[in-house]
C-alpha positions as CSV (number, residue, x, y, z in Angstrom):
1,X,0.0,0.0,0.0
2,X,2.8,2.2,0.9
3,X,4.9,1.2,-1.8
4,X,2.0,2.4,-4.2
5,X,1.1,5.3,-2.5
6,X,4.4,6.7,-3.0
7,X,4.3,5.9,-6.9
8,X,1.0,7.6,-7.3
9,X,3.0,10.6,-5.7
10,X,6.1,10.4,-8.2
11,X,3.4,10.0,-11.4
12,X,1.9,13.6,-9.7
13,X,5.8,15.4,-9.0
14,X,8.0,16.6,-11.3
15,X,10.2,13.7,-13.5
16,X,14.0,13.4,-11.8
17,X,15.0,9.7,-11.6
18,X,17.5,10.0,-9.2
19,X,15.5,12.0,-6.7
20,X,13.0,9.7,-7.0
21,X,14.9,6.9,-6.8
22,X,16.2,8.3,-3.4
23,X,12.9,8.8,-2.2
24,X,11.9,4.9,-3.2
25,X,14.8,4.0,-1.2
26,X,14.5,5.9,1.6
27,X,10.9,4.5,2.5
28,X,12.1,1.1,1.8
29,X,14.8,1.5,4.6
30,X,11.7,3.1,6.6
31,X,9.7,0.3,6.5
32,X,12.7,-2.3,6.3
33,X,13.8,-1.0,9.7
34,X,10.4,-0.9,11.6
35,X,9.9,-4.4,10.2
36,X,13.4,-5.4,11.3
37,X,12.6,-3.7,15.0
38,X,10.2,-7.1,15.9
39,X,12.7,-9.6,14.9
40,X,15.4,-11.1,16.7
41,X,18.1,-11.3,14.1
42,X,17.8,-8.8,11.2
43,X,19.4,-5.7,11.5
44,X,18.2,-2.4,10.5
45,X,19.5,0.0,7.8
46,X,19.3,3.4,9.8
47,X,18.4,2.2,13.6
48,X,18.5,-1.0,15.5
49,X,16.3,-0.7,17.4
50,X,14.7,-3.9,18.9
51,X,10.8,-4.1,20.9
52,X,8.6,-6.7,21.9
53,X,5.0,-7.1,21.3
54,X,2.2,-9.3,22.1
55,X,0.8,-9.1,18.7
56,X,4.1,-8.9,16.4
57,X,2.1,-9.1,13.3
58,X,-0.4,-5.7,14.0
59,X,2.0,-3.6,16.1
60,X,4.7,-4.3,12.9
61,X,1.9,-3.5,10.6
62,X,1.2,0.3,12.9
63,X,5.0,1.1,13.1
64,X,5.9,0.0,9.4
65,X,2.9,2.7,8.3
66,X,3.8,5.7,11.0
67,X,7.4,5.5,9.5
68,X,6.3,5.4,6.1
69,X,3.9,8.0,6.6
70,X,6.2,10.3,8.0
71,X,9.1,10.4,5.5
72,X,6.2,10.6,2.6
73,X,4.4,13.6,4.4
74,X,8.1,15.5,4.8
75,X,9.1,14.2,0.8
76,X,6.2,15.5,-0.7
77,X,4.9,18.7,1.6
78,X,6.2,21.3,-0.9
79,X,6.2,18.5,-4.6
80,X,4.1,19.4,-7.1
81,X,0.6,17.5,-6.6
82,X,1.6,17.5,-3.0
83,X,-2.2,18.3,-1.7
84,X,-3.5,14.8,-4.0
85,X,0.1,13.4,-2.4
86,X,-0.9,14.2,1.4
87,X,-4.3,13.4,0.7
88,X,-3.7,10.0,0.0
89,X,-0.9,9.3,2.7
90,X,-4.1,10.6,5.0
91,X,-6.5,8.3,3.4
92,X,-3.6,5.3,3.4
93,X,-3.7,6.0,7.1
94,X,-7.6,6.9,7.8
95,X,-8.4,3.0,5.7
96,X,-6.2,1.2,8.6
97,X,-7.5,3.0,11.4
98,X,-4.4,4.5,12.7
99,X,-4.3,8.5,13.8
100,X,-2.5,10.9,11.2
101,X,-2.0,13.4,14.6
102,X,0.2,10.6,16.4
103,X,3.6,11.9,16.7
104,X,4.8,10.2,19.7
105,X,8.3,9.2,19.7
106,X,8.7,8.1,23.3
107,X,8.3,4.9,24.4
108,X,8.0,1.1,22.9
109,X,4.3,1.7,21.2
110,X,4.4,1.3,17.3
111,X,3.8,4.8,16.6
112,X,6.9,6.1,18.5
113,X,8.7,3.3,16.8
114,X,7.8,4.1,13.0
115,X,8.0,8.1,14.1
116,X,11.4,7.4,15.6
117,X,12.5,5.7,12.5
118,X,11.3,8.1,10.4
119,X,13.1,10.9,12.1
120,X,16.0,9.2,11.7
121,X,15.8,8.6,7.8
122,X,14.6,12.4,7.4
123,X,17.6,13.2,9.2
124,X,20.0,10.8,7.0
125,X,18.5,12.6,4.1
126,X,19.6,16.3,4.9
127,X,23.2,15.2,5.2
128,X,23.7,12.4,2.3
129,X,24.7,14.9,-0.3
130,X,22.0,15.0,-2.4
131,X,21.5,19.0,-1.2
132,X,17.7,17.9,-0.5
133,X,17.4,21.5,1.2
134,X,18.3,23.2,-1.3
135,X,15.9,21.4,-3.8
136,X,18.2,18.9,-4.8
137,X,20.4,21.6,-7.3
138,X,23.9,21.9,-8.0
139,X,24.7,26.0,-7.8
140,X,28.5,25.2,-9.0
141,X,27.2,23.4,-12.8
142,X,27.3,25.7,-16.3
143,X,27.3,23.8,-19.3
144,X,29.9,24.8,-21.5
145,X,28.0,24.4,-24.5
146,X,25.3,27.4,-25.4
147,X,21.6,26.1,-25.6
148,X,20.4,24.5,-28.8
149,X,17.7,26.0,-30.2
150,X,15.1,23.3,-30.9
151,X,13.0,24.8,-33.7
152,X,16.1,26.6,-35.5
153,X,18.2,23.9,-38.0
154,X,22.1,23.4,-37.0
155,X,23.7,23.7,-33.9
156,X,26.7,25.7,-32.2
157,X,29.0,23.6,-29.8
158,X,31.9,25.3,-27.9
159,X,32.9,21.2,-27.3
160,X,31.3,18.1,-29.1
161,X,31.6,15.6,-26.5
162,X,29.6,18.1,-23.8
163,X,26.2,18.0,-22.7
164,X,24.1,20.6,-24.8
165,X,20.9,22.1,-23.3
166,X,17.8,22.7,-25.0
167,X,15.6,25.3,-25.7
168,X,12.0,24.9,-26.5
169,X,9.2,27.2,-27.6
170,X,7.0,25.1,-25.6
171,X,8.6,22.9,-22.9
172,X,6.3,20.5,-20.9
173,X,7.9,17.7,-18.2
174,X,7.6,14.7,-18.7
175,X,4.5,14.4,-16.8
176,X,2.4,17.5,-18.7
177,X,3.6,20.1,-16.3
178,X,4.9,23.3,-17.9
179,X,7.7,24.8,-17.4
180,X,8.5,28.4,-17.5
181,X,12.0,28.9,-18.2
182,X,12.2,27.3,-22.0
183,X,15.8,26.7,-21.4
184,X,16.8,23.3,-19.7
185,X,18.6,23.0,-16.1
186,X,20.7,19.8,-15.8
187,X,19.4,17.6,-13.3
188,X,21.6,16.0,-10.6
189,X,25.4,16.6,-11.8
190,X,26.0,16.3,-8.1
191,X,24.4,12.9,-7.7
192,X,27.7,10.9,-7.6
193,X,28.1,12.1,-4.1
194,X,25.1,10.8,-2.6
195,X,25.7,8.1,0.2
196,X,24.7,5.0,-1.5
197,X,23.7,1.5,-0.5
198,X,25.9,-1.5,-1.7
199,X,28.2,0.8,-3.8
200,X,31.5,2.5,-3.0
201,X,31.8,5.6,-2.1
202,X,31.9,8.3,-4.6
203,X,35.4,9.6,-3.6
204,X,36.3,13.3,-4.4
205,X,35.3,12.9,-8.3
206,X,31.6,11.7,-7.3
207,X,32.5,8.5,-9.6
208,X,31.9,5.2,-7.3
209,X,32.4,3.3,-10.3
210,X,34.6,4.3,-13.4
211,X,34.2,2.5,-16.7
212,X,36.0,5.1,-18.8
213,X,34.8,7.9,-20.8
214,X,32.3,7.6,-23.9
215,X,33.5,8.0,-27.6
216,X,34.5,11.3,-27.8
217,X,34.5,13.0,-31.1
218,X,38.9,14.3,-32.2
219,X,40.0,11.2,-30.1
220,X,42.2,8.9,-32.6
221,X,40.8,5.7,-30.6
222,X,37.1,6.3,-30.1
223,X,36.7,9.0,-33.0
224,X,35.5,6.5,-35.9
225,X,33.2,4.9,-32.9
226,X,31.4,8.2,-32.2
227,X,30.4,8.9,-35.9
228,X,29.2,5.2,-36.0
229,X,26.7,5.3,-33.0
230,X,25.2,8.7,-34.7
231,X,24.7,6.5,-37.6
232,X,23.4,3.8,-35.6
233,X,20.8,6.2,-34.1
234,X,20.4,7.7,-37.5
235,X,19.7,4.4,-38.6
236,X,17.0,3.4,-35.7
237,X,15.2,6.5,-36.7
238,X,15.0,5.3,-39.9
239,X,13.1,2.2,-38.9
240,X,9.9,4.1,-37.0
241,X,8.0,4.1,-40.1
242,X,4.8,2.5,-40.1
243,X,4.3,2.6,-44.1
244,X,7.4,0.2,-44.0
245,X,6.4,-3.3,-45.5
246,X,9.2,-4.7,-43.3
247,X,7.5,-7.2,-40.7
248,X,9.6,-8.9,-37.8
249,X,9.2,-11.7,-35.1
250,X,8.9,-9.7,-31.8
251,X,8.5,-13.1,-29.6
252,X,11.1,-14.3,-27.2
253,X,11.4,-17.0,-29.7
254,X,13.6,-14.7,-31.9
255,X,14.6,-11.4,-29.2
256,X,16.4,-11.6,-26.2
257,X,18.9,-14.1,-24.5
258,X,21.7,-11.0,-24.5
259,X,25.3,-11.2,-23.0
260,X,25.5,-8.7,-20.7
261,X,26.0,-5.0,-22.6
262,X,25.4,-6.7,-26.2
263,X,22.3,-7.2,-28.3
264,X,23.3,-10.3,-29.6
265,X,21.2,-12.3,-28.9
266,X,18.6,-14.8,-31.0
267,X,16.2,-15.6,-28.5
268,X,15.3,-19.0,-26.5
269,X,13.3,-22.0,-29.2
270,X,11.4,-23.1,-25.5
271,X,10.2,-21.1,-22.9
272,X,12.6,-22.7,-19.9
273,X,9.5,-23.3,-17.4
274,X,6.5,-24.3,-19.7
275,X,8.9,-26.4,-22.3
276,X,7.1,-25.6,-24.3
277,X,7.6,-23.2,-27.8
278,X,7.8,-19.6,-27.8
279,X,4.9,-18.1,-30.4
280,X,6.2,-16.0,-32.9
281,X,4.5,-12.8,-33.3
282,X,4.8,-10.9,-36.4
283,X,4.2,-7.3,-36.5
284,X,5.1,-4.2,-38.5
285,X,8.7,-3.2,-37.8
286,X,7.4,0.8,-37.6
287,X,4.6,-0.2,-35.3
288,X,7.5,-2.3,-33.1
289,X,10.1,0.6,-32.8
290,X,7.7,3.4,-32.1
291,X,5.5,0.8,-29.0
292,X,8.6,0.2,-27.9
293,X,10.4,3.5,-27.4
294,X,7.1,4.7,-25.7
295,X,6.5,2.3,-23.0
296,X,10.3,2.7,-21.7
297,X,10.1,6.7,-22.0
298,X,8.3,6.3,-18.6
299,X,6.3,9.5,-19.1
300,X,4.3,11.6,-19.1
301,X,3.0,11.2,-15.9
302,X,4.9,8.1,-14.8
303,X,6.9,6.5,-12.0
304,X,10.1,6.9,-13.9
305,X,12.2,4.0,-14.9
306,X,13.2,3.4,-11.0
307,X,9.7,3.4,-10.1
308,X,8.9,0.9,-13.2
309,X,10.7,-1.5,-11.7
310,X,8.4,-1.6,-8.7
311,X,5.3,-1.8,-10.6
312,X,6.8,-4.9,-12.6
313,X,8.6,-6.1,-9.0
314,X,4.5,-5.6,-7.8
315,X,2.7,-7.5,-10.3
316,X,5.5,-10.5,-10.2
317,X,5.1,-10.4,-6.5
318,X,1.2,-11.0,-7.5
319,X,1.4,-13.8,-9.6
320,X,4.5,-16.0,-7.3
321,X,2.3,-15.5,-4.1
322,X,1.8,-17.3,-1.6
323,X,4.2,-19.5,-3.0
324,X,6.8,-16.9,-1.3
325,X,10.9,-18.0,-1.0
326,X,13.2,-15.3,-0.9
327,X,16.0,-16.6,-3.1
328,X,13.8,-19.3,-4.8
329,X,14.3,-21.8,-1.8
330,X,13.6,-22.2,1.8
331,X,10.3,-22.0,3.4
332,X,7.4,-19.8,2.3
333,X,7.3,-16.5,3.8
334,X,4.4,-14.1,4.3
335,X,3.7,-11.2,1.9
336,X,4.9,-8.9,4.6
337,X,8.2,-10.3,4.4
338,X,8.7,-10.5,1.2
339,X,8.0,-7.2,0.2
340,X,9.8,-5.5,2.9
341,X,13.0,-7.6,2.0
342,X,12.5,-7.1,-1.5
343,X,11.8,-3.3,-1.4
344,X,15.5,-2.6,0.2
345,X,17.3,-4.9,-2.4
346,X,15.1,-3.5,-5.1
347,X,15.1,-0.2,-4.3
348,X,19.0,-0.3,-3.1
349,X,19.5,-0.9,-6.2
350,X,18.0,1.7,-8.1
351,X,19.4,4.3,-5.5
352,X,22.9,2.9,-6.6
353,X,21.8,3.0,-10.1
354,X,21.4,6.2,-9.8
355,X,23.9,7.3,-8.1
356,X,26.4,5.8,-10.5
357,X,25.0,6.6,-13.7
358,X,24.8,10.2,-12.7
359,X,28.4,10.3,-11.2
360,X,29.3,9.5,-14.7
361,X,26.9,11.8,-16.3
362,X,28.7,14.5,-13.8
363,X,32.2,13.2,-14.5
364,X,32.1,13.3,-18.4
365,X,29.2,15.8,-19.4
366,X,28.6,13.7,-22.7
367,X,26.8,15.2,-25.6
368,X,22.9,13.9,-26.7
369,X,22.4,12.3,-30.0
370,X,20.9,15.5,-31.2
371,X,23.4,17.9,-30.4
372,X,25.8,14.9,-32.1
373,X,23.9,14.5,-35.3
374,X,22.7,18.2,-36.2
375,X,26.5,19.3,-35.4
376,X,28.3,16.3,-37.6
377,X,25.7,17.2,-39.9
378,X,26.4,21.0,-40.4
379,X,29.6,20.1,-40.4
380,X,29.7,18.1,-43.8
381,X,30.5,14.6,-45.3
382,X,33.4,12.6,-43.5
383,X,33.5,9.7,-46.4
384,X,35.3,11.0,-49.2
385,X,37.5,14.4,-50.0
386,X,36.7,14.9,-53.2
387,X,33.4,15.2,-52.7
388,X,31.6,18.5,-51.8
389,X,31.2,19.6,-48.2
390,X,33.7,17.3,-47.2
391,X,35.0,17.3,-42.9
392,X,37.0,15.0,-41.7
393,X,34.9,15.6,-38.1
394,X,31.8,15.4,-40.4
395,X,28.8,12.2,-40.9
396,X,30.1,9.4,-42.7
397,X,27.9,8.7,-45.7
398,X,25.8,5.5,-46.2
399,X,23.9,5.0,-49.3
400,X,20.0,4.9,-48.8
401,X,20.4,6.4,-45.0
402,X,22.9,9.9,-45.5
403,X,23.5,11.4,-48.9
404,X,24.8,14.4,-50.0
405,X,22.0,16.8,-51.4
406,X,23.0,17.1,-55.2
407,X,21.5,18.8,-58.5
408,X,20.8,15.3,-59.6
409,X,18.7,13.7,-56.5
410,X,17.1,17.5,-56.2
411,X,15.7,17.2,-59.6
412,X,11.6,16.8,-60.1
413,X,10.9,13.5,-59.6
414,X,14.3,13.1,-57.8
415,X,14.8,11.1,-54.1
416,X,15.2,14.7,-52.5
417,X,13.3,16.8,-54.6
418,X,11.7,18.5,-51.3
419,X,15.5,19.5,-50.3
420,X,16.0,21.9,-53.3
421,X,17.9,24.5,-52.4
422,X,19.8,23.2,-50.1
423,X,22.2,21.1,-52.7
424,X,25.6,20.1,-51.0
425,X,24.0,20.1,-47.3
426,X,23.9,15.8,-45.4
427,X,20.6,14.8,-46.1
428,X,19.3,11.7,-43.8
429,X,16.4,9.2,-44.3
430,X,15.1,9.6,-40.7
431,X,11.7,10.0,-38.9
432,X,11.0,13.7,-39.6
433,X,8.6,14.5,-36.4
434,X,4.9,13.6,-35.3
435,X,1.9,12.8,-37.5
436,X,-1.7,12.9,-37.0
437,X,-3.9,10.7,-38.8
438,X,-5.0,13.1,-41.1
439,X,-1.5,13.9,-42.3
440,X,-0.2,12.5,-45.7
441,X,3.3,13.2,-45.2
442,X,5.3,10.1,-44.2
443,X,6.6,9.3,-41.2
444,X,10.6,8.8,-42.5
445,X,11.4,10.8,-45.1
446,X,14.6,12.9,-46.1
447,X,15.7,15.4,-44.2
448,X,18.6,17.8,-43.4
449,X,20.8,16.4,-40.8
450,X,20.6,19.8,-39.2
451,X,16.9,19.1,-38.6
452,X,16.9,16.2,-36.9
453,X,14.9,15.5,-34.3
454,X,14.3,12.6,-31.9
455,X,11.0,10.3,-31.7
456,X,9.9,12.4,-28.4
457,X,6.9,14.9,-27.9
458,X,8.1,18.3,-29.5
459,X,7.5,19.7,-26.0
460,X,10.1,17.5,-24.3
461,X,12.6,16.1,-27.3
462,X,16.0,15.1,-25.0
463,X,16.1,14.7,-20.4
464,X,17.4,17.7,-19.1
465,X,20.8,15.7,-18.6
466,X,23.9,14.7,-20.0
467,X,24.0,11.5,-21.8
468,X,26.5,9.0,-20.8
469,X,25.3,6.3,-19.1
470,X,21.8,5.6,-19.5
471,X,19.9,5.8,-16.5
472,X,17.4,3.8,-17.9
473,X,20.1,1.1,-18.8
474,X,21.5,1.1,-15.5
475,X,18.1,1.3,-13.6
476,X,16.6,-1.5,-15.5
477,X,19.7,-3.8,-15.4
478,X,20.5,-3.5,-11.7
479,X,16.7,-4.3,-10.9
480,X,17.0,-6.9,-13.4
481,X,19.7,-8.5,-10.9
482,X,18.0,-7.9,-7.7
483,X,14.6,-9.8,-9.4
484,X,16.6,-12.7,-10.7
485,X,18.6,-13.6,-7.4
486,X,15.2,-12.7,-5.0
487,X,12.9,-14.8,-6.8
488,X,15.6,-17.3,-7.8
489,X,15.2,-17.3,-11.3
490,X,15.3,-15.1,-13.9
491,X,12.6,-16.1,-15.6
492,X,9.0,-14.1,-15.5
493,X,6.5,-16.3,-13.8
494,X,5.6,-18.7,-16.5
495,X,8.4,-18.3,-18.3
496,X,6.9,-14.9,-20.0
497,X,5.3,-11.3,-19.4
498,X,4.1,-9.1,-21.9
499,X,2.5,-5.5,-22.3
500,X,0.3,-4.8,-25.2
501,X,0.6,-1.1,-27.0
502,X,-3.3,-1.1,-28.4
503,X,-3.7,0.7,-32.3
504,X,-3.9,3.8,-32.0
505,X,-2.9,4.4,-28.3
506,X,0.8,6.2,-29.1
507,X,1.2,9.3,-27.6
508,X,3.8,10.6,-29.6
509,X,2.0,10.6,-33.3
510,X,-1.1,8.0,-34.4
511,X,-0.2,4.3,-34.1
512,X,0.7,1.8,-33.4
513,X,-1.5,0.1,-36.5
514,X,-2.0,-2.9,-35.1
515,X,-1.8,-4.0,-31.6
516,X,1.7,-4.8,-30.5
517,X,2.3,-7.0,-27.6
518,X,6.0,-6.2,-26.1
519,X,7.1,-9.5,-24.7
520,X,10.2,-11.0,-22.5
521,X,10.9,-14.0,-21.1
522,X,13.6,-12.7,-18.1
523,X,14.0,-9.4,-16.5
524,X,17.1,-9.2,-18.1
525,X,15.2,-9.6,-21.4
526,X,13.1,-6.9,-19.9
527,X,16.2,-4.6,-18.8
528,X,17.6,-4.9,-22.7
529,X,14.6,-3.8,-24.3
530,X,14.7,-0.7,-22.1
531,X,18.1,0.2,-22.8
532,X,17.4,-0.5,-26.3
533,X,13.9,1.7,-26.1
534,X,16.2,4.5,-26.2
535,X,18.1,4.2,-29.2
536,X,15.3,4.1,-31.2
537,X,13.6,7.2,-29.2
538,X,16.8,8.9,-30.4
539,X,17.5,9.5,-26.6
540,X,21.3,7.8,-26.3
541,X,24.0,6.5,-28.2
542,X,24.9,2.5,-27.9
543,X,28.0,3.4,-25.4
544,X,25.5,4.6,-23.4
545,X,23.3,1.9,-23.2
546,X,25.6,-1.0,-23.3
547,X,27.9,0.6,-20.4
548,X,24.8,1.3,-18.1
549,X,24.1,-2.4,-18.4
550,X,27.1,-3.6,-17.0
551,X,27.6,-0.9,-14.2
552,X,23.9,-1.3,-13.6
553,X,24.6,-5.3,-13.4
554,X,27.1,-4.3,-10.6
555,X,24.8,-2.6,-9.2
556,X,22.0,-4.6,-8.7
557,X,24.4,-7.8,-7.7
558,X,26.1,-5.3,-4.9
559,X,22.8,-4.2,-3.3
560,X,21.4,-8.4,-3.1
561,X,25.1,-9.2,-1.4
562,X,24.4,-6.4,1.1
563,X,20.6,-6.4,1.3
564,X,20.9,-10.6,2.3
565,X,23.2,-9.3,5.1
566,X,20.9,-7.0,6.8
567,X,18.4,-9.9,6.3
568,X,20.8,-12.1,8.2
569,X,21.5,-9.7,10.7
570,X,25.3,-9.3,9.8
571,X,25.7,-6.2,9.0
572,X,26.5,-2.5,10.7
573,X,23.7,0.4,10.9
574,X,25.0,3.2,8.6
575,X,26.2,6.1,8.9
């Protein structure tokens, strides 16, 4: 109840993963410690605190909610949707008959227990380096770069491997909020210096884990690798057209089965707990891309991807109870138990997730595929000198994807007969920005690389954030971790879940045509396709993705290790 009460709050509050994140952590260890306060071996996270009751199972319940309720009121006082927020912590509170007005913290009585708890995980908060009091910003950050101008072709960059802010005309949050100042304010640079959970420390840098920089653009190792992964992106773009006649096999029959940080996978030929075959489902590769970059984008109006992974940890949870064991083995446990135990490794996790992806984002301040494509595109042709426009810092040409604009393909009747004017500019095949179903102009089409645009509302387009790692990449694979070792198996219940995009339901343009049922046999399977979601929304490079995967896979294995010790009552309070 708790758990969900707190999502309904983050789908009301303004989008910022790692806050969020923080705040899904910080009520797990809440609720973790006042469960832990009954039982004779486990230690708490915060306090250690041990009582003893007559009725274990209602005085847990009371102190469990009066801690929750207490670090949710304080989180969300001053959020935006804060009076719907409080209102339902109230109503949480009102359904199970417990006072909202208790604030004892005196004495053994489950109120003072959870209040005491929750003092102590407010008071954690203030001083873990996040600068919650002063709203979670980072005074010392300028981007180097001037803002790019969203509705304006091209792009100026004092630096092409730094983070690029955005202007918009029009710019809405994620969750439909507006925002007055057009211009965007990066979010969390100082996040590497928040105390984390089974991570190291951050050190002076803010970096608890280093994995080396991105490809960087001028470097003579990782130069040619840059230019790819803009192509790559380029590329995805080009494949979010519905009018495509190219139809692929979406099943776990064919997707899925990755080494960790690849996409190499081929799939599984039997699902591992029925043994029985995989169905293949067919579907129009447009219709496929676009269903998937939108139910990863976790807006508007989500839980963000940290919070995603506790609505998918939720409705697992559902379908394995009451057939309960923590780890896959043992005895059953109660529902109780189970979520309390699996909120702190879960939402451990995620916290460290977090924390590491944006210590990276703050250490190396890496550009956005936009920024990357309109700039390499201004700048020219890489491929061949004697050709026009040629830069050696330039896109690299492909036939069919990026093409110089010529006298010849301008001509009537030519491939980019709607660029005239513009011969010796990059054209790329890409998708050239939302339709409506009354619109005949196609989805892909040719366009100046200097317009380019990624599959995002035009009121939002790129996170107010550098790009290297992937939060979502690094979220989703160190849940991915954490729901494999707690349930024992990395299989979905039944060997598969699945999430069907109805026609017509995209919120970005019209589509999908068809219906389009995203499915996964693992949570890893799960975590890919998230990481992968962004490519095609034209939100990261691959470097991104594939590095948040395997820090995120540290991550998530780190926070289980710890999380089991606190379970065993082995380890330390923190400080």
């Amino acid at each position: 109840m708790w758990d969900e009460a707190l999502l309904n709050a983050i789908r009301r509050a303004l989008p910022n993963p790692p806050v969020h994140a923080r705040n899904l952590f910080h009520l797990s260890v809440a609720m973790w410690d006042a469960w832990a306060a009954y039982d004779p071996r486990a230690n708490g996270y915060l306090t250690n605190q041990k009582v003893t009751a007559q009725d274990v199972t209602s005085e847990r319940d009371e102190a469990i909610s009066y801690a929750a309720y207490s670090v949710l009121e304080s989180r969300f006082k001053k959020a935006v949707g804060s009076s719907d927020s409080l209102l339902q912590f109230d109503e949480v509170m009102e359904s199970l008959c417990y006072p909202t007005d208790n604030q004892s913290t005196s004495g053994d009585s489950p109120a003072a227990v959870g209040n005491r708890i929750a003092g102590a995980v407010l008071a954690y908060g203030l001083n873990d380096g996040s600068n919650e009091a002063g709203g979670y910003a980072d005074p010392s950050y300028h981007p180097v770069n001037p803002p790019l101008v969203v509705k304006k072709p091209g792009t100026k960059l004092s630096d092409p491997n730094r983070w690029q802010p955005l202007q918009l005309e029009h710019m809405i949050s994620q969750n439909g909020i507006p925002v007055t100042n057009g211009t965007q304010q990066a979010i969390g640079p100082q996040w590497g210096h928040v105390k984390g959970f089974g991570i190291p420390d951050g050190g002076a840098e803010g970096v608890p884990m280093d994995p080396g920089p991105p490809p960087r653009l001028g470097d003579p190792v990782t130069d040619q690798q840059y230019k790819e992964q803009a192509v790559d992106v380029i590329r995805a773009s080009s494949q979010l057209d519905p009018a495509s006649a190219v139809m692929i096999d979406i099943s776990p029959a064919s997707r899925g089965d990755n080494a960790l940080g690849t996409n190499d996978g081929h799939g599984r030929s039997l699902n591992a707990v029925t043994g029985q075959p995989y169905l293949p489902e067919i579907v129009n590769q447009g219709d496929f891309t676009r269903a998937l970059a939108e139910f990863w984008a976790d807006g508007p109006k989500s839980e963000t991807p940290p919070g995603h992974w506790n609505v998918i940890a939720n409705a697992v949870s559902d379908q394995l109870g009451p057939n309960l064991r923590i780890g896959g083995k043992g005895v059953p446990v109660d529902r109780l138990e189970w979520d309390v135990k699996l909120y702190l490794a879960l939402n451990g996790a995620v916290h460290d997730a977090a924390i590491v992806a944006w210590g990276l984002k703050g250490e190396y301040d890496s550009i956005r595929p936009i920024s990357m494509i309109r700039y390499l595109g201004g700048l020219g042709q890489s491929t061949d000198p004697r050709l026009p426009s040629y830069n050696a810092e330039g896109l690299p040409l492909v036939p069919g994807l990026i093409e110089l604009i010529t006298a010849e393909t301008t001509r009537t009747g030519g491939p980019l007969a709607a660029l005239r004017g513009h011969e010796g500019e990059v054209a790329i095949r890409a998708w050239s920005g939302p339709k409506d179903t009354r619109s005949d102009a196609p989805a892909v089409t040719w366009i100046r690389a200097i317009q380019w645009i990624p599959y995002q509302a035009p009121t939002f387009v790129t996170p107010s954030f550098p790009g290297y790692v992937s939060g979502h990449s690094t979220f989703s694979r160190a849940a991915a971790e954490v729901m494999t070792a707690f349930t024992g198996s990395q299989f979905f219940p039944g060997g598969l879940s699945e999430w069907t995009t109805r026609a017509g339901t995209l919120k970005v343009e019209a589509g999908p045509t068809t219906d389009v049922a995203l499915e996964w046999a693992t949570y890893y399977d799960a975590a890919d396709q998230a990481g992968l979601s962004r490519i095609y929304g034209g939100i990261h490079i691959a470097a991104d993705d594939f590095t948040g995967r395997r820090v995120g896979s540290e991550c998530g294995k780190a926070a289980w290790a710890l999380a089991q010790r606190y379970y065993a009552g082995q380890a330390a309070a923190a400080s």
